[in-house]
N, CA, C and O atoms as a Tinker XYZ file with bonds, in Angstrom:
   492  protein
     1  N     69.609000  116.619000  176.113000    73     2
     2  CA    71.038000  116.341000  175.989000    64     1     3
     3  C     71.342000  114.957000  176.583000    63     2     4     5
     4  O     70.797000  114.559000  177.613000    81     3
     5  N     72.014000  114.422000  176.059000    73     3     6
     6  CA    72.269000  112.646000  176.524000    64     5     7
     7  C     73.470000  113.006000  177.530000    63     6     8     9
     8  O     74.268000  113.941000  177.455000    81     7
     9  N     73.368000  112.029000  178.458000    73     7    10
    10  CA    74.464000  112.139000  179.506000    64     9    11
    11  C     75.474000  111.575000  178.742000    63    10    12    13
    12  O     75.237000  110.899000  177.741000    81    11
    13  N     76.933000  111.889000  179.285000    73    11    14
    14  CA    77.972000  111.632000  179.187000    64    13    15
    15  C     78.094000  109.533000  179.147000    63    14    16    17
    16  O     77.341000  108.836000  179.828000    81    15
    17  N     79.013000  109.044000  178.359000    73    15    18
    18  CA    79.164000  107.402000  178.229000    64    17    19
    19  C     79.510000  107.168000  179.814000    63    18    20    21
    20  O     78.907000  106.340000  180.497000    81    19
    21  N     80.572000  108.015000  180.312000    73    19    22
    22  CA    80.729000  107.017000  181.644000    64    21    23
    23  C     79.154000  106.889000  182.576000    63    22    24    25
    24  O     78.821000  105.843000  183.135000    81    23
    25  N     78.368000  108.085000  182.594000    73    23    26
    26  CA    77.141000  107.917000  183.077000    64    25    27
    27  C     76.480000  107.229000  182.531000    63    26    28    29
    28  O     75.536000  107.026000  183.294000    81    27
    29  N     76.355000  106.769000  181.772000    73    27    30
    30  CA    74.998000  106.060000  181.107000    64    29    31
    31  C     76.073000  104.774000  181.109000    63    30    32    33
    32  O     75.340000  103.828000  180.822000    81    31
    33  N     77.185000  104.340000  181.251000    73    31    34
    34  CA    77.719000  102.805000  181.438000    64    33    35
    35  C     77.287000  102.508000  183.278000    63    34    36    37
    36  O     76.971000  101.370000  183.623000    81    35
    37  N     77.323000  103.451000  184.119000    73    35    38
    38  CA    76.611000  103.190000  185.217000    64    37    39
    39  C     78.381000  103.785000  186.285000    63    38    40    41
    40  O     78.854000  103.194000  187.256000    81    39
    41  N     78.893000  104.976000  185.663000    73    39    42
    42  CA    79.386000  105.687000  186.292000    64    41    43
    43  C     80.862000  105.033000  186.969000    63    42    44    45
    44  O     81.422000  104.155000  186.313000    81    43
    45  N     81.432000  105.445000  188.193000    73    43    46
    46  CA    82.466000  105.145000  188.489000    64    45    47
    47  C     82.692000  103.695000  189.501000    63    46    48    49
    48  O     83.842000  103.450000  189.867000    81    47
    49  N     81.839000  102.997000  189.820000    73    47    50
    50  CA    81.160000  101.793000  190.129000    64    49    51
    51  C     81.760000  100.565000  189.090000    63    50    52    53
    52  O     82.533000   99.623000  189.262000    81    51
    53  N     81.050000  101.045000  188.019000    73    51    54
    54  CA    80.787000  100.244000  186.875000    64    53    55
    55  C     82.420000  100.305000  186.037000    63    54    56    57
    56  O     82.725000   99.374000  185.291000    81    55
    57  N     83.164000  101.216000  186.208000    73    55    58
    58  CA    83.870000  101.357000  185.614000    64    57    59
    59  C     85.227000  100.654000  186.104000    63    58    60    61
    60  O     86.170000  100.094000  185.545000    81    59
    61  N     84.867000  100.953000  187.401000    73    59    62
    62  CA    86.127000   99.617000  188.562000    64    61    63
    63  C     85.881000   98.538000  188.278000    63    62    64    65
    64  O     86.857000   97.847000  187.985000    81    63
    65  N     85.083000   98.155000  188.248000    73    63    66
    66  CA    84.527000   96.449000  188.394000    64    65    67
    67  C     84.681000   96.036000  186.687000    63    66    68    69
    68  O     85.093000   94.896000  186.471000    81    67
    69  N     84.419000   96.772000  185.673000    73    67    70
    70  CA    85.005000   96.438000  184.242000    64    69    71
    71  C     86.650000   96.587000  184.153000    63    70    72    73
    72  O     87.122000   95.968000  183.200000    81    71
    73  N     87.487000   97.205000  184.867000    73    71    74
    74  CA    88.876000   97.351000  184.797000    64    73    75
    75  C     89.135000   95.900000  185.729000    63    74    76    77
    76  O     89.935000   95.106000  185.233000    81    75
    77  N     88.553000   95.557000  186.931000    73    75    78
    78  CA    89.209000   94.369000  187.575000    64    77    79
    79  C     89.078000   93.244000  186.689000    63    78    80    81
    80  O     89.984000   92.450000  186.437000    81    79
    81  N     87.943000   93.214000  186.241000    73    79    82
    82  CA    87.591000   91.999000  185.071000    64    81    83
    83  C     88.289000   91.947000  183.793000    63    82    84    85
    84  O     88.689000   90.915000  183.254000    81    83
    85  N     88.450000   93.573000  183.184000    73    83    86
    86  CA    89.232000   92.879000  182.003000    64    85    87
    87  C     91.180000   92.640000  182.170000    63    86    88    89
    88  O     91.970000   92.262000  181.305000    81    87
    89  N     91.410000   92.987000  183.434000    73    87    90
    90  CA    92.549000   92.776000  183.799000    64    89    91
    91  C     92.854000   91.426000  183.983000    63    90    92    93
    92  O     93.755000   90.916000  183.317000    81    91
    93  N     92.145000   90.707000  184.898000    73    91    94
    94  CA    91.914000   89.563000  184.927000    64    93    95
    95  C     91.924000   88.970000  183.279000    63    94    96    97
    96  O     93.001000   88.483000  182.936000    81    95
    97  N     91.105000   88.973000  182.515000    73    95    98
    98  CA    91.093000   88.230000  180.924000    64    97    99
    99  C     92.788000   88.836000  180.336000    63    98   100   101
   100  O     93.702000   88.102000  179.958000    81    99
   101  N     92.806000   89.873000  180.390000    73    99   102
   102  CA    94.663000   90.449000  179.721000    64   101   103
   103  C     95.650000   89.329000  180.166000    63   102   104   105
   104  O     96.405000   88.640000  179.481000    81   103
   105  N     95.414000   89.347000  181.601000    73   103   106
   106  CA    96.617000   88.366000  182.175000    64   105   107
   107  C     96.504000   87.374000  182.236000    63   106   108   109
   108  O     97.250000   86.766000  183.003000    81   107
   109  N     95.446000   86.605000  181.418000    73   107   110
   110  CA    95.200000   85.231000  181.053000    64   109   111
   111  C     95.934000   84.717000  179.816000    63   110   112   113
   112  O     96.556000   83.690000  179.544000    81   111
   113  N     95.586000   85.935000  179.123000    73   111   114
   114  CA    95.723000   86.293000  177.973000    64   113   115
   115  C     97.062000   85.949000  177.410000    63   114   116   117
   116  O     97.875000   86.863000  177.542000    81   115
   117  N     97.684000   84.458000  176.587000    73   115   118
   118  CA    99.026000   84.536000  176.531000    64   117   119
   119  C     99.451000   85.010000  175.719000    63   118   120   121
   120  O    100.536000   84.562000  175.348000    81   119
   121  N     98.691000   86.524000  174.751000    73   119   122
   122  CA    99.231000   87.055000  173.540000    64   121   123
   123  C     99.612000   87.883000  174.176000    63   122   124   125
   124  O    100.786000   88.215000  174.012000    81   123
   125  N     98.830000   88.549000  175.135000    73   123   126
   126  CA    99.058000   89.866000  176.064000    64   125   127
   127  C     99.697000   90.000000  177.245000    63   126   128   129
   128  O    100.287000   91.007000  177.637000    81   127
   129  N     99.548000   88.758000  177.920000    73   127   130
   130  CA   100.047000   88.811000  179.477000    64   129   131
   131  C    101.360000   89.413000  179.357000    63   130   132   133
   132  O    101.649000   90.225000  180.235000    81   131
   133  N    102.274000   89.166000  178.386000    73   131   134
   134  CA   104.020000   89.647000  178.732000    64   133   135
   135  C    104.212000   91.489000  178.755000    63   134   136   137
   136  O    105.095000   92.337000  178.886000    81   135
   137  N    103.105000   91.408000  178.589000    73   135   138
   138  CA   103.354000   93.165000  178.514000    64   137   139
   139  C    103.562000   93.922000  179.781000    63   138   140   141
   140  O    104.282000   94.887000  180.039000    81   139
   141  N    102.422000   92.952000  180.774000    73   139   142
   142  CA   102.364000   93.171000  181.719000    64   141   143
   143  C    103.301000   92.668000  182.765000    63   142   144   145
   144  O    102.750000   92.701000  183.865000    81   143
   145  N    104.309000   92.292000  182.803000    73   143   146
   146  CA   105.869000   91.086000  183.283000    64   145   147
   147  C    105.792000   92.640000  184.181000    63   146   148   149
   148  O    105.562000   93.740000  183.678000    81   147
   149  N    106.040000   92.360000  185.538000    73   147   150
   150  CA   106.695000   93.509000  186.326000    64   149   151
   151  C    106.219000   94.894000  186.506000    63   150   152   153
   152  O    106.790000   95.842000  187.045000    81   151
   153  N    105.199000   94.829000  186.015000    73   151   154
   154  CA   104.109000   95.936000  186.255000    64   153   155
   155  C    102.985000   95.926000  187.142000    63   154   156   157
   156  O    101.969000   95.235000  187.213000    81   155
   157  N    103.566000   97.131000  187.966000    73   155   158
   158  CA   102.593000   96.879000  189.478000    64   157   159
   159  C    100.928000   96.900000  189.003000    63   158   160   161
   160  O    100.605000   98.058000  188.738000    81   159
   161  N    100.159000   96.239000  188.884000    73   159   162
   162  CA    98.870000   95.996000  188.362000    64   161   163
   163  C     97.886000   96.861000  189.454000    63   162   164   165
   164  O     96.969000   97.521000  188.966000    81   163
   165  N     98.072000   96.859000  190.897000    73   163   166
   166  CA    97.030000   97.833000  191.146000    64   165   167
   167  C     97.243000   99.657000  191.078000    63   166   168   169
   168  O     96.512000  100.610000  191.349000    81   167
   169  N     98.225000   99.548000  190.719000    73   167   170
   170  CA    98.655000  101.162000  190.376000    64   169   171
   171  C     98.076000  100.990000  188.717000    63   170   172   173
   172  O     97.233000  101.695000  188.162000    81   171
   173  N     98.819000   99.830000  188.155000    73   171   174
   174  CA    97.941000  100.127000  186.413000    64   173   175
   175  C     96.604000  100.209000  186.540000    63   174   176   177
   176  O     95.972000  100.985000  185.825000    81   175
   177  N     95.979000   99.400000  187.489000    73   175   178
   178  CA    94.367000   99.239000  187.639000    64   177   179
   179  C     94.067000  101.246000  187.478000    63   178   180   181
   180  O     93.669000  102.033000  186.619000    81   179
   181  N     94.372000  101.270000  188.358000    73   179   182
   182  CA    94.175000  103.100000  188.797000    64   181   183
   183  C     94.092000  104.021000  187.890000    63   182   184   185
   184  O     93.176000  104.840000  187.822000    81   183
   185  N     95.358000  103.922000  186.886000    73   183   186
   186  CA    95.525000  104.623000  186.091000    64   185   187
   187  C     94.477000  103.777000  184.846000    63   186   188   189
   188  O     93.995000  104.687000  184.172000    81   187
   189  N     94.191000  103.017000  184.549000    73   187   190
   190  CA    92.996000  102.124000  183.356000    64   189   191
   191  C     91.649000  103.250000  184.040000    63   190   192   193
   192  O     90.932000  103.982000  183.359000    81   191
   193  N     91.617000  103.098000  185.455000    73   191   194
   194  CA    90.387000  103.961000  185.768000    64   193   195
   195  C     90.000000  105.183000  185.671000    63   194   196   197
   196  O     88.887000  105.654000  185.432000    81   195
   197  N     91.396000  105.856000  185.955000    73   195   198
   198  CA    91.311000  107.490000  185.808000    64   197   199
   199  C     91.319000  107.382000  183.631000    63   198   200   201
   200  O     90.343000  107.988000  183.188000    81   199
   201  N     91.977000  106.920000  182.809000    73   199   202
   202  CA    92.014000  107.336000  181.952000    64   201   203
   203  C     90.242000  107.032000  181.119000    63   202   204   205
   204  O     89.644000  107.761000  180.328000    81   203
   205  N     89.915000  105.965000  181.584000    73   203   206
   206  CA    88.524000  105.379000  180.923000    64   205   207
   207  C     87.510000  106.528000  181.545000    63   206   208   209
   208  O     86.615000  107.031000  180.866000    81   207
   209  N     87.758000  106.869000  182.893000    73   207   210
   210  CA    86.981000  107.723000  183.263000    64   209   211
   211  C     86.554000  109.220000  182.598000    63   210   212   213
   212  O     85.475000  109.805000  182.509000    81   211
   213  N     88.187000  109.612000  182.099000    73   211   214
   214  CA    88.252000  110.615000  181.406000    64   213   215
   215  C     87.851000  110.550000  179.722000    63   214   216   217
   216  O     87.269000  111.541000  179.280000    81   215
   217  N     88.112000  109.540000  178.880000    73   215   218
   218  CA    88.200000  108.567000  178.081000    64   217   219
   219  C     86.211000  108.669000  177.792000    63   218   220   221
   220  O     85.647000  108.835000  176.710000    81   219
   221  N     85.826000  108.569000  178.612000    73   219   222
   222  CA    84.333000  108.524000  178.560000    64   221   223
   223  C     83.464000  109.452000  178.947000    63   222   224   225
   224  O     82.251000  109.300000  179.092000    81   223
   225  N     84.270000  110.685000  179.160000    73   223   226
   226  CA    83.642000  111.843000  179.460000    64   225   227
   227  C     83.174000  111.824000  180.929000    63   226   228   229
   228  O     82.173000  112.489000  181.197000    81   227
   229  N     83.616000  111.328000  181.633000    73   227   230
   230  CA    83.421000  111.362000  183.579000    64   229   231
   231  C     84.039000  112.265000  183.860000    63   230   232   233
   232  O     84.775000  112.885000  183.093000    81   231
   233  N     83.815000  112.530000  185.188000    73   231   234
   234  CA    84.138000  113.719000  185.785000    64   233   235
   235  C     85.844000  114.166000  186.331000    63   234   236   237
   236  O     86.165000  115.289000  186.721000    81   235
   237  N     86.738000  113.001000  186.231000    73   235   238
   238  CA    88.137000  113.112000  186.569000    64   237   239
   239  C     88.879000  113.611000  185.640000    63   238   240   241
   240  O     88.488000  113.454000  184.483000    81   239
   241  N     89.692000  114.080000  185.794000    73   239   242
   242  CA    91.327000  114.724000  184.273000    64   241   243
   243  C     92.168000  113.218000  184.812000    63   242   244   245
   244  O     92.339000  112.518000  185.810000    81   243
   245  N     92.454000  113.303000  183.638000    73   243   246
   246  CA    93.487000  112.081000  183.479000    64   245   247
   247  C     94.679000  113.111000  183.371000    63   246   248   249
   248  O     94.827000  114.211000  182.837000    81   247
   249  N     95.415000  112.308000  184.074000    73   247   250
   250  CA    96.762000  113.635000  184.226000    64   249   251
   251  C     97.873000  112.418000  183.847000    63   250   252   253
   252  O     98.985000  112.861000  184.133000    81   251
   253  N     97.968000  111.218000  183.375000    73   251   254
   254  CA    98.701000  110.098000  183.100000    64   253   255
   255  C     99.497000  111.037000  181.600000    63   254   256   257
   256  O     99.448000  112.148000  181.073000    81   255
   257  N     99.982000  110.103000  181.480000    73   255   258
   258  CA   101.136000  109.994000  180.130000    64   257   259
   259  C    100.193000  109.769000  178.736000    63   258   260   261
   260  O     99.317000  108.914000  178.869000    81   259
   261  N    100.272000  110.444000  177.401000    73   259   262
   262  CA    99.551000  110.138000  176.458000    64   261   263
   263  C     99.635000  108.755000  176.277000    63   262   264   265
   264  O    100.457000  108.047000  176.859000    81   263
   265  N     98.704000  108.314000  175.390000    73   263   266
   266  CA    98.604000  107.164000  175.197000    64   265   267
   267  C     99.810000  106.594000  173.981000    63   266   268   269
   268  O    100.093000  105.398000  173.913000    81   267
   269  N    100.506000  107.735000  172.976000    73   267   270
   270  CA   102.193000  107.302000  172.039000    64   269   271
   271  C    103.263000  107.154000  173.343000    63   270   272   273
   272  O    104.237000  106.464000  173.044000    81   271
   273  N    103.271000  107.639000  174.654000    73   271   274
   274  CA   103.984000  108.056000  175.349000    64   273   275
   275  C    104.365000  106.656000  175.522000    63   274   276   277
   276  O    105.397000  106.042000  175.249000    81   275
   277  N    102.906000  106.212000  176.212000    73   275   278
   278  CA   102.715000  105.362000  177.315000    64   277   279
   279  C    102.998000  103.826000  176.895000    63   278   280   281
   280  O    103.140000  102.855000  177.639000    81   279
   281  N    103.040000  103.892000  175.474000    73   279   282
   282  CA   102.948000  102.345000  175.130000    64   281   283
   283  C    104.225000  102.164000  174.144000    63   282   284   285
   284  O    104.784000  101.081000  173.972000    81   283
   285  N    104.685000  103.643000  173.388000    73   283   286
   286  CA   105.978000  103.769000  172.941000    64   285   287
   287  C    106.839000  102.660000  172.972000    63   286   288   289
   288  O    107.091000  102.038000  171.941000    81   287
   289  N    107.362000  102.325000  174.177000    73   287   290
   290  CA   108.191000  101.320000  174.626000    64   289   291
   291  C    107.875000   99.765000  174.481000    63   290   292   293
   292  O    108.685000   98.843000  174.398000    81   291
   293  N    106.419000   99.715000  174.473000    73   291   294
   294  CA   105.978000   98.044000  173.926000    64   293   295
   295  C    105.701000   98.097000  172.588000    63   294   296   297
   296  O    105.477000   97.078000  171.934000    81   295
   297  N    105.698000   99.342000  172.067000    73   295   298
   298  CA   106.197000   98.814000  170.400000    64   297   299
   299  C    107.302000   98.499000  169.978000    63   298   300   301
   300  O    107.447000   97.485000  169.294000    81   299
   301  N    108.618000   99.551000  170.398000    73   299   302
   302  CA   110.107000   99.311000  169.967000    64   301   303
   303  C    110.592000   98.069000  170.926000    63   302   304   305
   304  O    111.406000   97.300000  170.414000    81   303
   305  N    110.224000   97.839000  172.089000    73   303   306
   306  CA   110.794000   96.543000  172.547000    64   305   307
   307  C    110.386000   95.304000  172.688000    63   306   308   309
   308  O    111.062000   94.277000  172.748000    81   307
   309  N    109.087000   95.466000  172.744000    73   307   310
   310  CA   108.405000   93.649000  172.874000    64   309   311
   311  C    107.132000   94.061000  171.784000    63   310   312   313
   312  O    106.023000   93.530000  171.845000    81   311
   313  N    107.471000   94.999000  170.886000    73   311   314
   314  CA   106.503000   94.553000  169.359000    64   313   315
   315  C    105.333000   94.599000  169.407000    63   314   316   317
   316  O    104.814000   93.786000  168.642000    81   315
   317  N    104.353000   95.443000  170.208000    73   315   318
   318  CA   103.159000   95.752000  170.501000    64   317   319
   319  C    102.976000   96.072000  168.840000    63   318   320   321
   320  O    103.740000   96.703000  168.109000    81   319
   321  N    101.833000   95.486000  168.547000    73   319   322
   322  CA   101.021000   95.430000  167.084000    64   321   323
   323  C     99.737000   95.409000  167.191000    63   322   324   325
   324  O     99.163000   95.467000  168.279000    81   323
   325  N     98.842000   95.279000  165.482000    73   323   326
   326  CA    97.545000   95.273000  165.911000    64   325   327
   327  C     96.785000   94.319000  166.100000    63   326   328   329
   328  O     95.613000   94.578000  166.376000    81   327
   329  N     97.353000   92.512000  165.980000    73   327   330
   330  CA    96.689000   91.611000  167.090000    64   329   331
   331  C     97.108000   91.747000  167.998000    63   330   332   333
   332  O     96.887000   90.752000  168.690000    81   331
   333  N     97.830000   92.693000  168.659000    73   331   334
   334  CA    97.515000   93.042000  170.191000    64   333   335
   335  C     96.363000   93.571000  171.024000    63   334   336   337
   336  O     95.831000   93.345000  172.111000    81   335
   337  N     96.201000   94.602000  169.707000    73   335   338
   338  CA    95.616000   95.677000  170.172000    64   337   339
   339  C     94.116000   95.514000  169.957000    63   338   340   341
   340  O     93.263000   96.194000  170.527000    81   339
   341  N     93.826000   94.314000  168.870000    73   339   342
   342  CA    92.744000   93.784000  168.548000    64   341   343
   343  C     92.252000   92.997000  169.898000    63   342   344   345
   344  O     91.181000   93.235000  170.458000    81   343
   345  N     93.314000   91.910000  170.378000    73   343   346
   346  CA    93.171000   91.269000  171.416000    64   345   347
   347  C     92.716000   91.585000  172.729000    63   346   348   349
   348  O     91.932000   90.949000  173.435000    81   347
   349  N     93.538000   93.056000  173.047000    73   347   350
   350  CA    92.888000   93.666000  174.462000    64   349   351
   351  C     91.918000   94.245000  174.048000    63   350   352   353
   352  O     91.197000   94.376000  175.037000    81   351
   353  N     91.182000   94.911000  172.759000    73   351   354
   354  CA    89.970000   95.434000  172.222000    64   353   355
   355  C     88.773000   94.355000  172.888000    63   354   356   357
   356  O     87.950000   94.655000  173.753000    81   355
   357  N     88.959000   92.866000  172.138000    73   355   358
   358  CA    88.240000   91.954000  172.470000    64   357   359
   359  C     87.989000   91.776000  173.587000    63   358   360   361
   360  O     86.808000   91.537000  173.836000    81   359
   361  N     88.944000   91.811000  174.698000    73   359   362
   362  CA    88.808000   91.235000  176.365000    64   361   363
   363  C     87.972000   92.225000  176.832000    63   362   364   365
   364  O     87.164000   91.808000  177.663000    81   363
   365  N     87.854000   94.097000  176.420000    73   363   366
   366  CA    87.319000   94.808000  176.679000    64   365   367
   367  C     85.635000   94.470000  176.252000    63   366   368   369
   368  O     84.797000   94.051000  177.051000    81   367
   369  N     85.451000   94.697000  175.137000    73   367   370
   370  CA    84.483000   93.973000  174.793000    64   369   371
   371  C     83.525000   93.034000  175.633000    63   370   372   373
   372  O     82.417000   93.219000  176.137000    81   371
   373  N     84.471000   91.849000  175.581000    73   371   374
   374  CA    83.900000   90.533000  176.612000    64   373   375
   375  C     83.692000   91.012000  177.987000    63   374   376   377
   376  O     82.765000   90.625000  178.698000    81   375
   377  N     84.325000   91.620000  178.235000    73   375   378
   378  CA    84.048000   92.188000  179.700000    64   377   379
   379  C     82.908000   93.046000  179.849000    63   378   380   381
   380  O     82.128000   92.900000  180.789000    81   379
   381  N     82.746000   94.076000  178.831000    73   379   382
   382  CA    81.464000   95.029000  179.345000    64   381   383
   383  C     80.123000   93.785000  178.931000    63   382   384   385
   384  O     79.181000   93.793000  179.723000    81   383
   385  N     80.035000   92.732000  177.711000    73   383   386
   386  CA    78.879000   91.860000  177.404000    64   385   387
   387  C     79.099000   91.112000  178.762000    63   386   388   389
   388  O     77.944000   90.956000  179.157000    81   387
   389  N     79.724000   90.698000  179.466000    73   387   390
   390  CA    79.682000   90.093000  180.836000    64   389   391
   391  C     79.540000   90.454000  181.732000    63   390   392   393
   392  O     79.448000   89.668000  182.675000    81   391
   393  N     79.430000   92.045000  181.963000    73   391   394
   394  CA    79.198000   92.612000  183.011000    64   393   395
   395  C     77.100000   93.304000  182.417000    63   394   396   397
   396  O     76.433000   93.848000  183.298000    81   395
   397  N     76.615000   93.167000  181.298000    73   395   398
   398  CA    75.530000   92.801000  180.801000    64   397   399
   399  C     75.207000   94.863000  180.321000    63   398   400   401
   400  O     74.209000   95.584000  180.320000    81   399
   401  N     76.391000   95.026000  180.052000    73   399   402
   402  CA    76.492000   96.711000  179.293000    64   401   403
   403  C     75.231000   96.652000  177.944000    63   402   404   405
   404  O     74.786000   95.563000  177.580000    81   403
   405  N     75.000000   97.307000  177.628000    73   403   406
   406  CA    73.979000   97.547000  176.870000    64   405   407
   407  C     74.778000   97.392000  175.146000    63   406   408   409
   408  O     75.931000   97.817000  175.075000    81   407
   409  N     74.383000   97.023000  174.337000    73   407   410
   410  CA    74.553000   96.806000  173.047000    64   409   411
   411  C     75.351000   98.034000  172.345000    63   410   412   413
   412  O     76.254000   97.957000  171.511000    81   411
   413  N     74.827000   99.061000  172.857000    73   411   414
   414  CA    74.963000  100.428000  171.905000    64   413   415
   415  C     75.906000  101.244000  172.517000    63   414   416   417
   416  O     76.664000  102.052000  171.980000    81   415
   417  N     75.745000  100.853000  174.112000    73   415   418
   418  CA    77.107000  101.401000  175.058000    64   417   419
   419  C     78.592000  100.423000  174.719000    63   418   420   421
   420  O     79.753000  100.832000  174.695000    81   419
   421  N     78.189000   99.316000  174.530000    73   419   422
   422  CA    79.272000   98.930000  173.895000    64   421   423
   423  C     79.966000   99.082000  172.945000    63   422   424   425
   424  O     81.163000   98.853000  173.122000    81   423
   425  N     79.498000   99.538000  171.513000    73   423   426
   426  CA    79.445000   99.802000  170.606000    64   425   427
   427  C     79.880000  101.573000  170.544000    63   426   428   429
   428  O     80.396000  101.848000  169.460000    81   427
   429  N     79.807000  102.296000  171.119000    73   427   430
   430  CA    80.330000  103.422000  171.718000    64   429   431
   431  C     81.752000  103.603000  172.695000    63   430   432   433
   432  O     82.616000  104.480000  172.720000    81   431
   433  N     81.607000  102.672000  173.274000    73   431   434
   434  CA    82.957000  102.205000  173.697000    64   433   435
   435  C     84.344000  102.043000  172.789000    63   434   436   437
   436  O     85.418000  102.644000  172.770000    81   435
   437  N     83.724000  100.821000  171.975000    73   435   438
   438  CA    84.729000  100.096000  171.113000    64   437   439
   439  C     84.714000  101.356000  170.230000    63   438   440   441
   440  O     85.790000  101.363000  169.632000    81   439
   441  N     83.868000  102.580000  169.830000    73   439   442
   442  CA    84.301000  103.484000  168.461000    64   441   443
   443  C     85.461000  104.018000  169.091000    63   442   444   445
   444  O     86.528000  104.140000  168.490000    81   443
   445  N     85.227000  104.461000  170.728000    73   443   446
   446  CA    86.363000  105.088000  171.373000    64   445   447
   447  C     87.583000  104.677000  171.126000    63   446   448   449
   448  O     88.346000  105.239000  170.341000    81   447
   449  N     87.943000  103.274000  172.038000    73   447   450
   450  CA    88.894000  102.502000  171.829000    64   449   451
   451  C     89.407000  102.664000  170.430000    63   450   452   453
   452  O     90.567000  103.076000  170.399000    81   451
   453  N     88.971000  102.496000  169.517000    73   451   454
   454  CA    89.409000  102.452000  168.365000    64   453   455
   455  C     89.803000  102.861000  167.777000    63   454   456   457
   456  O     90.544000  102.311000  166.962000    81   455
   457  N     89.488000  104.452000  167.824000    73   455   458
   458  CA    90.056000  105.972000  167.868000    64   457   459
   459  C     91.651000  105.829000  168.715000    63   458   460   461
   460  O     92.468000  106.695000  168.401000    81   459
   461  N     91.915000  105.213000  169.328000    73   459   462
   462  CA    93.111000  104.877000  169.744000    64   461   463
   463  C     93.888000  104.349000  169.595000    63   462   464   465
   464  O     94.867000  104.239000  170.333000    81   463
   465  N     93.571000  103.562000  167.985000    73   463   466
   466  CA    94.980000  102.156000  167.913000    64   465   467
   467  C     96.078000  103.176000  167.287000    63   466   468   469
   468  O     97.232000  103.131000  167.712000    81   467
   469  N     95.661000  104.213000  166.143000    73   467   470
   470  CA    97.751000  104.549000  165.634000    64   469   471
   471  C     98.463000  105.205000  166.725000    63   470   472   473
   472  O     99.694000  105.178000  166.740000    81   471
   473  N     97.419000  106.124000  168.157000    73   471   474
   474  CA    98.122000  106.733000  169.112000    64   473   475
   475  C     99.091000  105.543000  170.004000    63   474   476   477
   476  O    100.309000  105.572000  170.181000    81   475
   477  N     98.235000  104.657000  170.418000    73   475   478
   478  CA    98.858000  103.685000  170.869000    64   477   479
   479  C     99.627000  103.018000  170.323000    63   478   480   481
   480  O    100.549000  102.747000  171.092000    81   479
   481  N     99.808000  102.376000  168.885000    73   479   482
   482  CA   100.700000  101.884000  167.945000    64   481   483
   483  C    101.564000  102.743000  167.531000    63   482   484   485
   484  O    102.179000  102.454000  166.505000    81   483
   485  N    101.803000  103.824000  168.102000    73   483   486
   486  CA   102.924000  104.759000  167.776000    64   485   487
   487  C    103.088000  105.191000  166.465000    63   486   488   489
   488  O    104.109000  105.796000  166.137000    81   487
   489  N    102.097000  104.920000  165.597000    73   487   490
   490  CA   101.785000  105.588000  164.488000    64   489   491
   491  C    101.444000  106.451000  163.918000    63   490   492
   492  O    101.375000  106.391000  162.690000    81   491
């Protein structure tokens, strides 16, 4: 039986240190940064961790807000779309090839993520 993605990405370690990094690229990010205007970032950090954790089959419940819930509001008010969603896809991406994630764990990742754009696009 193959371990679970968050184990085989190198567990809850690996999974902090990919949320500080791609946070860092988001808020660089001048397609993305406004989303984030006034949003306490180490409480978002937290919640990016508990949901990826859960998200990847780790051992925590994500007890957060669905993901139509949660982003609802950056579609009807500041127009969250899918070069958005392409965009933070990418930073995710760049972040696990920079943190030197394995080809196929990445690629497992991004099917995840991806599985997520109409929930998140409120679609």
């Amino acid at each position: 039986m193959t371990a679970p993605l968050f184990d085989r990405l190198g567990g809850m370690e690996a999974v902090m240190a990919a949320v500080d990094i791609f946070y860092d690229k988001l808020l660089a990010d001048p397609l993305v940064a406004d989303f984030f205007n006034g949003v306490d970032m180490e409480k978002q950090a937290k919640k990016q961790v508990a949901f990826m954790t859960w998200a990847f089959n780790g051992p925590q419940e994500y007890r957060g807000r669905d993901l139509r819930t949660a982003h609802r509001h950056l579609v009807q008010r500041q127009g969250l779309g899918d070069a958005h969603f392409d965009a933070v896809a990418g930073h995710l991406q760049a972040t696990l090839e920079e943190l030197g994630v394995a080809p196929e764990l990445i690629a497992e990742v991004m099917a995840v993520v991806g599985g997520t754009r109409n929930e998140v696009l409120d679609r």
